[in-house]
N, C-alpha and C positions, 0 to 999 in steps of 0.2 A: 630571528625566525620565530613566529609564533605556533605555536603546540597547543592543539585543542584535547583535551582532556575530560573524560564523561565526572561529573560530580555527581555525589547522592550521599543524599543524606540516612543518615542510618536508620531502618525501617523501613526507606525503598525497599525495592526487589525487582527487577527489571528481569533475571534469571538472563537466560542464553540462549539467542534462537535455536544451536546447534552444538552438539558435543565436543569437549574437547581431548582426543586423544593423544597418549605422549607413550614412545618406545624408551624406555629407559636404562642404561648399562647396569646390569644388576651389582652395582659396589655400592659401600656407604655413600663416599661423596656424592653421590646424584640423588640423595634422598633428600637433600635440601632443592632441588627442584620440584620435586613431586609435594611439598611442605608450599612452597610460594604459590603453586601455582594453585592447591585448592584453598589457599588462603586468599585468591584474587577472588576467586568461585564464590566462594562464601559470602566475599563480600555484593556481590554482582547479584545474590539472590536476596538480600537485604538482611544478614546474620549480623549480631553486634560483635563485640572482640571475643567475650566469653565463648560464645554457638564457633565463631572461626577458630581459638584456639583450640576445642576439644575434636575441629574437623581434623587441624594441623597434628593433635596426637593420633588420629587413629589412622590417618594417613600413614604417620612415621610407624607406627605397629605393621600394617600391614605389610608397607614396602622392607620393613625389616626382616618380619618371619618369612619373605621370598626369600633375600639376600641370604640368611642363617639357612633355609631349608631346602628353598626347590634346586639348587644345584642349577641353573640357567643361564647364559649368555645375557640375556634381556628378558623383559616381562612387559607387561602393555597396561597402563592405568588409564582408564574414561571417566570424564568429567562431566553430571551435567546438571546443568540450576533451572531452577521454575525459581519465582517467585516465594520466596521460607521456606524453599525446600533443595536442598544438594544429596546427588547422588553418585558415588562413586564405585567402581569397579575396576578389580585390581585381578590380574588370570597373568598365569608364567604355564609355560608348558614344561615344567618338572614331573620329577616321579609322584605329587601327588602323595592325598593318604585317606584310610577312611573316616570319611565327615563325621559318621554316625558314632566312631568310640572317640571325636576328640570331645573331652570333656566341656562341658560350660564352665566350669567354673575350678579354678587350679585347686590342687589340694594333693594329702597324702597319697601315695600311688598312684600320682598321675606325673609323665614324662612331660612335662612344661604344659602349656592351655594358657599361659602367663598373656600374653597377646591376644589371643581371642577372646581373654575373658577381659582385660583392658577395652579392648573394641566394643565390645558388647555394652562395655559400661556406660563406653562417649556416644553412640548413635542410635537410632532411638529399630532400625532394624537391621538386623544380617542374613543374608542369604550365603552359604556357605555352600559350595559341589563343588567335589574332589572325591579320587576314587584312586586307591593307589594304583601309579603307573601310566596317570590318565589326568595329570595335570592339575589345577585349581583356580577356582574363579572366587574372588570372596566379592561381592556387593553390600555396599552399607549407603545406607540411608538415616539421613537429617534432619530433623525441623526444625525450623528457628522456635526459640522459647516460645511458651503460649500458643505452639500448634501441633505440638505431640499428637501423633494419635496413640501414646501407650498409657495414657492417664498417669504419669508423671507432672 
């Protein structure tokens, strides 16, 4: 039986007509799905291995500070590629906290920030809402090398 299979060479970017969203059991083991599947993303928007690998960590940061924090059953992660650009969001309906004191950046007298300030490092934006008692949504944003808009 022959299997037709899309090829591209690296620096395509064909991106994704449509989102893909995944319900995920909030435990370790299923953070290696959430890991494959924006690592297919990545490449579907035309990212080399470096831009996929740093998507594959801030994936595993976010899906992990759900798993360590919001206390939830499942959580919901959206995937979606344009062309050098992946965009992710990641919302659990936990208790949530406020956005505005978690720090940027970890340091003394601060209760972890260890993960968002990881994320912050790999993607080039973050949009963080959460409010405690009232859930969280983190969206992060990618550009393949050479198309930052942060002038890095």
């Amino acid at each position: 039986m022959n299997r037709e299979t899309a090829k591209m060479s690296e620096g395509d970017g064909i991106g994704l007509s449509e989102p893909i969203s995944l319900r995920i059991p909030s435990r370790p083991e299923y953070a290696l799905i959430a890991r494959l599947v924006v690592a297919q993303v990545g490449q579907s928007a035309g990212f080399g291995p470096e831009d996929v690998y740093d998507l594959k960590l801030a994936v595993t940061e976010a899906v992990t500070n759900v798993i360590r924090h919001a206390a939830v059953d499942s959580f919901e992660i959206e995937y979606r590629a344009s062309p050098k650009v992946v965009e992710i969001t990641v919302v659990d309906a936990g208790g949530g906290f406020e956005a505005e004191e978690s720090p940027h950046e970890p340091g003394p007298g601060h209760d972890g920030g260890f993960g968002l300030a990881v994320i912050r490092s790999l993607v080039d934006e973050v949009v963080l809402d959460s409010v405690s008692g009232g859930g969280t949504r983190l969206k992060m944003i990618r550009r393949a090398d050479g198309t930052s808009g942060n002038g890095e």
